[in-house]
TORMI-653768 format. One record per residue: x, y, z of N, C-alpha, C in turn. Coordinates in pm, 1 decimal. Atoms other than C-alpha are relative to their C-alpha. Layout:
TORMI-653768
+----------+----------+----------+----------+----------+----------+----------+----------+----------+
:     n_xx :     n_yy :     n_zz :    ca_xx :    ca_yy :    ca_zz :     c_xx :     c_yy :     c_zz :
+----------+----------+----------+----------+----------+----------+----------+----------+----------+
:        X :        Y :        Z :        X :        Y :        Z :        X :        Y :        Z :
...
+----------+----------+----------+----------+----------+----------+----------+----------+----------+
END
This chain:
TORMI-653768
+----------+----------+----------+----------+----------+----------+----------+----------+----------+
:     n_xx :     n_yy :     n_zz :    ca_xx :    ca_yy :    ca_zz :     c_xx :     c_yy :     c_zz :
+----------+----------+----------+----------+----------+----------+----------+----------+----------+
:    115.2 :    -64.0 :    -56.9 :   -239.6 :  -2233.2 :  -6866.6 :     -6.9 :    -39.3 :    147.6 :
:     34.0 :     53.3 :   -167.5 :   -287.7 :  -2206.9 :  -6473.7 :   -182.1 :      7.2 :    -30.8 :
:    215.5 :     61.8 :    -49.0 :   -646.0 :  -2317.3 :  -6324.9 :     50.5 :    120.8 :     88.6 :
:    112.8 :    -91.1 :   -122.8 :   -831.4 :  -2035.5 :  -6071.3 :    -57.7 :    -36.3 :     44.7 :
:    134.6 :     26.5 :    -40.5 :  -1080.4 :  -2027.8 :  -5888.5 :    -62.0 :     93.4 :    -30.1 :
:     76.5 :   -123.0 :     54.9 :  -1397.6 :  -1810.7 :  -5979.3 :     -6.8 :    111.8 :    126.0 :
:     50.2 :    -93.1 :   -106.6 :  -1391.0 :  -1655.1 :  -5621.2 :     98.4 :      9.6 :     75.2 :
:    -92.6 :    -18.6 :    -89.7 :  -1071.7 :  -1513.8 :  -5459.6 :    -68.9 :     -4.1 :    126.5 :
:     32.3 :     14.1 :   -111.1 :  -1010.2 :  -1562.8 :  -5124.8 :     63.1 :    110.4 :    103.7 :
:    -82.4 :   -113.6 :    -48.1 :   -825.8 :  -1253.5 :  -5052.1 :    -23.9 :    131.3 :    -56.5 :
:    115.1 :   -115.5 :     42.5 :  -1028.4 :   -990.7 :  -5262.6 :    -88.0 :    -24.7 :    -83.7 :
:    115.8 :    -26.2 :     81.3 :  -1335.5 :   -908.2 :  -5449.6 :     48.3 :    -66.3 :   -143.8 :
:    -68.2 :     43.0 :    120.6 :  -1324.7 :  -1090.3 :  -5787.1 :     72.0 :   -134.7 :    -31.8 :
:    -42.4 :    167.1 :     34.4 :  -1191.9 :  -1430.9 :  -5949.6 :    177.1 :    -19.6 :     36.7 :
:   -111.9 :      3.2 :      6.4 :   -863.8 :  -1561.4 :  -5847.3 :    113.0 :     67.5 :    -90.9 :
:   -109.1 :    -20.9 :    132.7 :   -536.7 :  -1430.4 :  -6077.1 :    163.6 :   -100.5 :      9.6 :
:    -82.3 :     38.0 :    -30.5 :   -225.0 :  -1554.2 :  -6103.0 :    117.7 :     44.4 :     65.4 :
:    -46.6 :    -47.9 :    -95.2 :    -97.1 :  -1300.2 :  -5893.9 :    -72.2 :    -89.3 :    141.5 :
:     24.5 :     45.8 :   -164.7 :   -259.2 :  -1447.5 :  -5568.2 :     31.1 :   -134.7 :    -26.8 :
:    -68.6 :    126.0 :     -8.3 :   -112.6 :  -1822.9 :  -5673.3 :     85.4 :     26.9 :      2.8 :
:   -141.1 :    -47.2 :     -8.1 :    231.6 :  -1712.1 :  -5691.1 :     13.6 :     71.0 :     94.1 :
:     -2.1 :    -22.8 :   -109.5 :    182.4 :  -1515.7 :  -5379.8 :    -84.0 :    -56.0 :    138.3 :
:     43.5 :    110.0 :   -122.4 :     13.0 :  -1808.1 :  -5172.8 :     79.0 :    -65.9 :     37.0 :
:    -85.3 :     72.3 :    -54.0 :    176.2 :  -2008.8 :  -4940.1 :     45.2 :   -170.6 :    -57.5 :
:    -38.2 :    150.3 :     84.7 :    141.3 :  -2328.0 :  -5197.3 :     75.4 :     -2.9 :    -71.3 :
:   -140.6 :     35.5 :     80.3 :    448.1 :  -2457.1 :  -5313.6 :    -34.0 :    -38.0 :   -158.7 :
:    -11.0 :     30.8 :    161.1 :    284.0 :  -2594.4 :  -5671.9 :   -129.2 :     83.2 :    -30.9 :
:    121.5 :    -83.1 :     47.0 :     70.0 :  -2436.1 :  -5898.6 :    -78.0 :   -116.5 :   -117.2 :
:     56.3 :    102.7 :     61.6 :   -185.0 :  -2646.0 :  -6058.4 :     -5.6 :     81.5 :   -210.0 :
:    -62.5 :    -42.8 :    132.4 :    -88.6 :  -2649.0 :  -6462.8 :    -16.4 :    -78.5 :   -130.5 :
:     11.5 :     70.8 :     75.8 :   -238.7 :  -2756.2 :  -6761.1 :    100.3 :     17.9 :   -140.8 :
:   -105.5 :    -35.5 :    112.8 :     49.2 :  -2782.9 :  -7066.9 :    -10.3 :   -134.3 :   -136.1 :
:    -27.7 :    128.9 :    155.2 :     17.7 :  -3012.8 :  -7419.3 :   -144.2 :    -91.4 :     38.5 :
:     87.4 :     69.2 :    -76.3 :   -334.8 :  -3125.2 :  -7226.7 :      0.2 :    -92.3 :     89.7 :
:    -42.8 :     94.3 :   -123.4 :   -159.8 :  -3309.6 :  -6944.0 :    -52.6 :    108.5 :    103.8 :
:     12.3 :    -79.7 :   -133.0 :   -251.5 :  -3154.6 :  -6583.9 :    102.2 :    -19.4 :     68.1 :
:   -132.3 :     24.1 :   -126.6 :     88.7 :  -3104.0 :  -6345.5 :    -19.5 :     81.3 :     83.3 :
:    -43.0 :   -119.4 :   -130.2 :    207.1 :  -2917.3 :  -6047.4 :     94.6 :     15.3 :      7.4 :
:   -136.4 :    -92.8 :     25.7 :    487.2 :  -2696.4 :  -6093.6 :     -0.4 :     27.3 :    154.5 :
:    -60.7 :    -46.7 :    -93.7 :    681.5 :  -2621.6 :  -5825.5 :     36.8 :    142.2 :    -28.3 :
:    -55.0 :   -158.0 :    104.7 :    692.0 :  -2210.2 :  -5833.0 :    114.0 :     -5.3 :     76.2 :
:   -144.2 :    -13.3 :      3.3 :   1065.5 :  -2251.6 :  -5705.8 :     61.2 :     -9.0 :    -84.4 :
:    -80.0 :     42.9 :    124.7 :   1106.1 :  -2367.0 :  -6061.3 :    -30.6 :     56.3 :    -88.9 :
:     52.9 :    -80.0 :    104.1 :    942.3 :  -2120.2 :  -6220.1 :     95.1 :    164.7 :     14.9 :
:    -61.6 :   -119.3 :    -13.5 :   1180.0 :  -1829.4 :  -6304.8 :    -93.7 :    117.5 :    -38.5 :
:     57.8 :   -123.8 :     47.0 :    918.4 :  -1573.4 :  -6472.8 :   -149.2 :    -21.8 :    -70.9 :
:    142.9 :     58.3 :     41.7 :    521.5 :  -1641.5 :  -6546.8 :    -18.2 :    166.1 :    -23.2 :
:     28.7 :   -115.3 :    128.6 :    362.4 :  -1352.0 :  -6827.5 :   -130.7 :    -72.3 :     75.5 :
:    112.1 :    -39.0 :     58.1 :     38.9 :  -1228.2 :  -6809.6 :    -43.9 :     96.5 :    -52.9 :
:      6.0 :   -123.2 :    132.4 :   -137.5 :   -998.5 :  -7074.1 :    -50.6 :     85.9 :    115.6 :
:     19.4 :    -77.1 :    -97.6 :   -170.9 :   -683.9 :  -6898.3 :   -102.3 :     71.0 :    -15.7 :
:    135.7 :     -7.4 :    -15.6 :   -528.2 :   -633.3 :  -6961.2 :    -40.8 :   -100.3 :    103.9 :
:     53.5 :    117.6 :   -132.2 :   -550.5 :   -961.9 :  -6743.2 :     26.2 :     15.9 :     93.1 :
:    -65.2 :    -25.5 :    -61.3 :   -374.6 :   -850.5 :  -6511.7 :    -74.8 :    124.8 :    115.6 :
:     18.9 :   -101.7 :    -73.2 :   -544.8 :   -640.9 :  -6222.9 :     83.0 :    107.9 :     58.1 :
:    -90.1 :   -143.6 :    -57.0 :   -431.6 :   -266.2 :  -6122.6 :     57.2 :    -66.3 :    143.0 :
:    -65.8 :     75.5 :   -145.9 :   -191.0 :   -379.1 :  -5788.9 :    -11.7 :    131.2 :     68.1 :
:    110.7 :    -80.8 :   -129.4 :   -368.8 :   -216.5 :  -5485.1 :    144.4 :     34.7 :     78.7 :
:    -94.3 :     -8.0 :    -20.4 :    -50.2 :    -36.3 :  -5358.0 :    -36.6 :    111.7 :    175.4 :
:     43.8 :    -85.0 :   -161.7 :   -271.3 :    179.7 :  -5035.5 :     93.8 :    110.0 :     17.7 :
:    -53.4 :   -138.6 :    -13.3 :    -85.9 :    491.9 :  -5086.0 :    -19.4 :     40.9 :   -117.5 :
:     28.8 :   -105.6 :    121.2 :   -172.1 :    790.7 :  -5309.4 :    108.0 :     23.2 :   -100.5 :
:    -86.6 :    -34.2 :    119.9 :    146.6 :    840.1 :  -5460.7 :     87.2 :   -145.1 :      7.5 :
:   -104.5 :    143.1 :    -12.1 :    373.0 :    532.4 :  -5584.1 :     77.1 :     58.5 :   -104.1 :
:   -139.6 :    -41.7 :     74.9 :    711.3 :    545.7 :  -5754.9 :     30.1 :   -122.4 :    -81.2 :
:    -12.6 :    112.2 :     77.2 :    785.2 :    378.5 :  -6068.8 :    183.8 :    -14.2 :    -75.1 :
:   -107.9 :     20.9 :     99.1 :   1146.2 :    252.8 :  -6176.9 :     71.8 :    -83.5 :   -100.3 :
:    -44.3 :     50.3 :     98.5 :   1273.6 :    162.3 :  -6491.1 :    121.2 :   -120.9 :     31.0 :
:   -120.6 :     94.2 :    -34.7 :   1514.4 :   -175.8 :  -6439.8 :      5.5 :   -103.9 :   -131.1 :
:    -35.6 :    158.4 :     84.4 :   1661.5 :   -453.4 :  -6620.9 :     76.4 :    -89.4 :    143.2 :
:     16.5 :    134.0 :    -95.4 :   1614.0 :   -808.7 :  -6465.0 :    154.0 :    -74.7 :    -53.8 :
:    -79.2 :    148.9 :     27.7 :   1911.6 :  -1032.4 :  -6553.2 :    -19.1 :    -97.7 :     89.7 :
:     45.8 :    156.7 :    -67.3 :   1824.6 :  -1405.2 :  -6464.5 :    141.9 :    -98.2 :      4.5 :
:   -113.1 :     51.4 :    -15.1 :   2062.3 :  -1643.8 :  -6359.9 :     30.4 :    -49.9 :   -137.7 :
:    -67.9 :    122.6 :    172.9 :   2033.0 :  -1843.3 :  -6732.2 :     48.2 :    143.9 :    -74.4 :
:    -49.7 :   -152.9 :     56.8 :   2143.7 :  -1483.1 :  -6829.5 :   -101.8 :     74.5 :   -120.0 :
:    143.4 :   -104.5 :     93.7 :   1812.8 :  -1371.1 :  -7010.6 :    -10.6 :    121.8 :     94.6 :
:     -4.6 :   -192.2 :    -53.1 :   1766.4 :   -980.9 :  -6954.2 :   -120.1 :     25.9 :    -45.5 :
:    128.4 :    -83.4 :     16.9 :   1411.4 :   -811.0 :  -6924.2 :     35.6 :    128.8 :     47.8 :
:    -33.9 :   -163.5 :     19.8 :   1363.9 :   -470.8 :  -6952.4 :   -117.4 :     21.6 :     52.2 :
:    140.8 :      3.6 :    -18.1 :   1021.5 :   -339.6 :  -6765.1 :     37.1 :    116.6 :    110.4 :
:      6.0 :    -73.9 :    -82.4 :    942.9 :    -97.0 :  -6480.9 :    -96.0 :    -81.4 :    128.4 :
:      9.3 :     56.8 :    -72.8 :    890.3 :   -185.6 :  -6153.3 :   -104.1 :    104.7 :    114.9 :
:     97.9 :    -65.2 :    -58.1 :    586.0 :      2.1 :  -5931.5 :    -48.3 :    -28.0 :    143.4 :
:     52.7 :     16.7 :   -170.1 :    557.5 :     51.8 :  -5517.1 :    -39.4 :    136.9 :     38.6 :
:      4.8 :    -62.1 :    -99.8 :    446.9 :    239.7 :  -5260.3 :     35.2 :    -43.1 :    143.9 :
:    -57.9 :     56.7 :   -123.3 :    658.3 :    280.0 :  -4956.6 :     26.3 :     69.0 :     86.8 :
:     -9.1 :   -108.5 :    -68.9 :    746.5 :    486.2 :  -4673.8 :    126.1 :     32.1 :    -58.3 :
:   -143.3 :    -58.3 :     18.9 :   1031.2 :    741.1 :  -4746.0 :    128.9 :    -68.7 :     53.0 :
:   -105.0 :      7.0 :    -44.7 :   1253.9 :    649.1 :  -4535.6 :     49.4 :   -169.2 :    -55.3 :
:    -69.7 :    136.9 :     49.2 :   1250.9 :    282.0 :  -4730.3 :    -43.7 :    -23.7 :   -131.1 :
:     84.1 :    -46.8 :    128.9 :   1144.9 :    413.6 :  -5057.2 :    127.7 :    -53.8 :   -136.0 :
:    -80.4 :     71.5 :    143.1 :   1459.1 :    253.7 :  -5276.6 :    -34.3 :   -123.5 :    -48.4 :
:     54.2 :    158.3 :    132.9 :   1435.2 :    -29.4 :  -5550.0 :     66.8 :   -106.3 :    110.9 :
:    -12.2 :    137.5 :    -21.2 :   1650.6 :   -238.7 :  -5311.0 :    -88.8 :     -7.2 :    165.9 :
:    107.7 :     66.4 :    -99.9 :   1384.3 :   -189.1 :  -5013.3 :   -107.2 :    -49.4 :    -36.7 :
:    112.9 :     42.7 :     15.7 :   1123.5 :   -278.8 :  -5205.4 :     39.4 :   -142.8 :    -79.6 :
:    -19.7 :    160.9 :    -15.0 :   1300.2 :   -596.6 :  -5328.0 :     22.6 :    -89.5 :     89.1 :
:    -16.8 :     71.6 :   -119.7 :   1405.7 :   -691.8 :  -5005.2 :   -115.0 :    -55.2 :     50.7 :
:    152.5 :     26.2 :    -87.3 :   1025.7 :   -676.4 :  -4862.9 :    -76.6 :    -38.9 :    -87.1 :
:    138.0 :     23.4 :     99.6 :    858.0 :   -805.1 :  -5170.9 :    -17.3 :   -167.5 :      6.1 :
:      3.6 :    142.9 :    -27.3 :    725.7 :  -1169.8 :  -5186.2 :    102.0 :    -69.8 :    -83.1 :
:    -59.3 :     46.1 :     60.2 :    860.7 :  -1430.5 :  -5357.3 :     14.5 :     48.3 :   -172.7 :
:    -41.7 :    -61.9 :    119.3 :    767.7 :  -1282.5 :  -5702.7 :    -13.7 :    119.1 :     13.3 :
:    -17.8 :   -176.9 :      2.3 :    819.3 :   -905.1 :  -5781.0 :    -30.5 :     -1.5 :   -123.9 :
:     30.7 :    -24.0 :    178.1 :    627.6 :   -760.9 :  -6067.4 :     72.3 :     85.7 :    -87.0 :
:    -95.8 :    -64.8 :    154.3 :    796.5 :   -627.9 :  -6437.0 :   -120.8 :     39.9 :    -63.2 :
:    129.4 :    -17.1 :    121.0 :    547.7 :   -429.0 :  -6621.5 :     74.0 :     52.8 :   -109.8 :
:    -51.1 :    -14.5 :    122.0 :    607.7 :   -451.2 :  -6955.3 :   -105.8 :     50.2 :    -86.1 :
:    137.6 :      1.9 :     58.5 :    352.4 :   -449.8 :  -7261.3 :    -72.9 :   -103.1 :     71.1 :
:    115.4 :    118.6 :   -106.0 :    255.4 :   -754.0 :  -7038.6 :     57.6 :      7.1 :     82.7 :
:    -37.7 :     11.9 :   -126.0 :    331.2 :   -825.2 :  -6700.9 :     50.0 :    -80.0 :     30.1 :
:   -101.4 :    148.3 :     16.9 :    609.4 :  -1055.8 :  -6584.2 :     -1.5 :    -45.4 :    185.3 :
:    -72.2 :     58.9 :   -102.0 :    650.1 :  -1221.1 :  -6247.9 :     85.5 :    -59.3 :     54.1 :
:   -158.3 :     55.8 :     22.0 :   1013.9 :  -1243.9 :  -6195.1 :      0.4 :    -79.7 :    152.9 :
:    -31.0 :     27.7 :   -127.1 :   1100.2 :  -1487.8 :  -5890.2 :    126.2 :     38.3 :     18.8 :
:    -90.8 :   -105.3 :    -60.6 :   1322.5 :  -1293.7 :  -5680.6 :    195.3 :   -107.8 :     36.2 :
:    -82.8 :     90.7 :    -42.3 :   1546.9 :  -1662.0 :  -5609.3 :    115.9 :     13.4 :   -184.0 :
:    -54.9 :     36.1 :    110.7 :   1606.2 :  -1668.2 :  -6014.3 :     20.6 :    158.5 :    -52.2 :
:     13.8 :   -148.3 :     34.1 :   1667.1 :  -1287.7 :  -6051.2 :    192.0 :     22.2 :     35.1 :
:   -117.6 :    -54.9 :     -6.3 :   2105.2 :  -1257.7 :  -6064.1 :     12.7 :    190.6 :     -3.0 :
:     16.8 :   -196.9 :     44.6 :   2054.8 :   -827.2 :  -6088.9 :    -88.1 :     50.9 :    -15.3 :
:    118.7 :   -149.1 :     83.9 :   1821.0 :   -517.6 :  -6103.9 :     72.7 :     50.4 :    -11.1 :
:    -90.3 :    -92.8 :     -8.2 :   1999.6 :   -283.1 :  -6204.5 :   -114.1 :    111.7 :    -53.7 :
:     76.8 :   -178.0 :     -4.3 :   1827.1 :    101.1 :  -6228.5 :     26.6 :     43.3 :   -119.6 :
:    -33.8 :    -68.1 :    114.0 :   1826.3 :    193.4 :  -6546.7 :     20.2 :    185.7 :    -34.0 :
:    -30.7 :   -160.7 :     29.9 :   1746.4 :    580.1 :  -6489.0 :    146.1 :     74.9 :     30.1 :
:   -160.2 :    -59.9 :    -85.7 :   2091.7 :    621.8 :  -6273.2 :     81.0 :   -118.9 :   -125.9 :
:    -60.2 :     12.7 :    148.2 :   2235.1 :    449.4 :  -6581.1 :      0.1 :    103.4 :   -118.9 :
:      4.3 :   -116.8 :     89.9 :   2144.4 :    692.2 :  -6812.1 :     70.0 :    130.6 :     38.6 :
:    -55.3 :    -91.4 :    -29.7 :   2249.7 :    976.3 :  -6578.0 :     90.7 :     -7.3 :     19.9 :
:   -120.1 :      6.0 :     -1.6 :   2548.6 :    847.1 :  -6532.3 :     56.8 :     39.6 :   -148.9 :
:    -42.2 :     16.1 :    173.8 :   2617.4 :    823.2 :  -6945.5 :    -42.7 :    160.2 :     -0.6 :
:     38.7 :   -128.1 :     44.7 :   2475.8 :   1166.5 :  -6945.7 :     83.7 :    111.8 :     28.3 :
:    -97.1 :    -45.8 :    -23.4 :   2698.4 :   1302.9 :  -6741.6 :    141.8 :      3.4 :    -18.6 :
:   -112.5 :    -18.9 :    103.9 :   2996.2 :   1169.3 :  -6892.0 :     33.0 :     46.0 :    -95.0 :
:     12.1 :    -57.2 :    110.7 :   2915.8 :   1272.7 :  -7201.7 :    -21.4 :    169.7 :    -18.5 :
:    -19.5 :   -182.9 :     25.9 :   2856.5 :   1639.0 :  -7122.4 :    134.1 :     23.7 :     99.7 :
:   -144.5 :     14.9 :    -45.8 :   3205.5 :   1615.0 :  -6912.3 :     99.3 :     29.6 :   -113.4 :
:   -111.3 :    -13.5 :    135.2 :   3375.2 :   1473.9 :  -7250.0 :     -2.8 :    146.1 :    -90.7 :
:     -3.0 :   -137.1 :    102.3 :   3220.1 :   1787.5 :  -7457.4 :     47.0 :    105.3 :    113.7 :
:    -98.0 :   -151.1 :    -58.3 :   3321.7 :   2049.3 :  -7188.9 :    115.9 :     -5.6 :    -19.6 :
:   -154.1 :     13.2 :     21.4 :   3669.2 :   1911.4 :  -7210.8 :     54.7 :     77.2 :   -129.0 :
:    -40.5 :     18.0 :    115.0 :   3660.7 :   1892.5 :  -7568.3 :     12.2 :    186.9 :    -22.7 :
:     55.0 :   -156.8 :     56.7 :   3507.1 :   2291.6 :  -7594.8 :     74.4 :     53.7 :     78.7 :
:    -74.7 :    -82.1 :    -64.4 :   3758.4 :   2394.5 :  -7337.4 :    132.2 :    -17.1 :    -43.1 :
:   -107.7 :    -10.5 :     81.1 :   4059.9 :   2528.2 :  -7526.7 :    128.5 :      1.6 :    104.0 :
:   -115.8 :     -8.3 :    -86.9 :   4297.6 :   2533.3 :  -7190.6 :     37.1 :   -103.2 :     36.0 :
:     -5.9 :    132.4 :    -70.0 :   4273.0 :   2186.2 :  -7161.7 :     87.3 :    -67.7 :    -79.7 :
:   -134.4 :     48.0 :     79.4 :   4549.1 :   1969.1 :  -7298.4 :     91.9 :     63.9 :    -64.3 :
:   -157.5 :    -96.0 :     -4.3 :   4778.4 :   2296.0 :  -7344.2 :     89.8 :    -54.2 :    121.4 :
:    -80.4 :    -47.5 :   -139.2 :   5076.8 :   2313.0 :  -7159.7 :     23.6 :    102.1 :     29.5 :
:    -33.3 :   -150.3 :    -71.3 :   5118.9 :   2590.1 :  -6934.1 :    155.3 :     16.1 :    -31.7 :
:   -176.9 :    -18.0 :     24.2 :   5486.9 :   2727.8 :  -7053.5 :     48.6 :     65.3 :    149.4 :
:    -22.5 :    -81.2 :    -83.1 :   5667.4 :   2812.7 :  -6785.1 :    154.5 :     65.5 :    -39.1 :
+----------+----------+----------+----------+----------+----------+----------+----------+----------+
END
């Protein structure tokens, strides 16, 4: 369990654990087995919250773009989630908005994950995965349904 405070200091409403993980403090205050510590979030690869707890992320543009990824982590655990910005066009891909994102970048899942970006080995795009497989696969059946194909031409 992280501690809050009842009164953010950066918007309307009680701290979350989005604005500790995007403050400039290196530990996060942390109660675990009823001991109190301070985690270092350099050592924290991925902090869950339920995504009812979780406030809508204030993105200041009308339209935002959401893409489907899988996280692989360096210990080689793989999340699966979608990933949600708003950005200007001209820097509107998944890897400008990892480049410019803080230290954690959110995964919405059924809950919400805060992957740190240091312990993150891969995104990979899942939709240009699929279209790739999609397109192979209607490739292989044209082949297959085209009867001129693996004849030889007699000459």
């Amino acid at each position: 369990m992280v501690f809050v405070v009842p009164i953010s200091a950066s918007h309307d409403g009680s701290e979350d654990l989005s604005d500790l993980l995007r403050s400039e403090d290196p530990y996060l205050p942390v109660e675990e087995n009823g001991s109190h510590l301070c985690i270092p979030k350099e050592a924290i690869a991925v902090a869950w919250v339920e995504s009812g707890l979780h406030p809508p992320e204030k993105t200041g543009a009308a339209s935002s773009t959401e893409k489907r990824v899988l996280v692989t982590l360096h210990s080689g655990r793989q999340l699966r989630g979608a990933v949600r910005y708003s950005r200007h066009p001209d820097s509107s891909r998944l890897v400008d908005y990892l480049n410019a994102s803080a230290e954690f970048f959110t995964l919405h899942q059924d809950r919400v994950a805060f992957v740190n970006r240091k312990h993150a080995r891969s995104v990979t795009l899942l939709e240009r995965l699929v279209e790739i497989k999609r397109s192979r696969k209607l490739k292989s059946k044209n082949r297959a349904a085209d009867p001129s194909r693996g004849r030889k031409s007699a000459r």
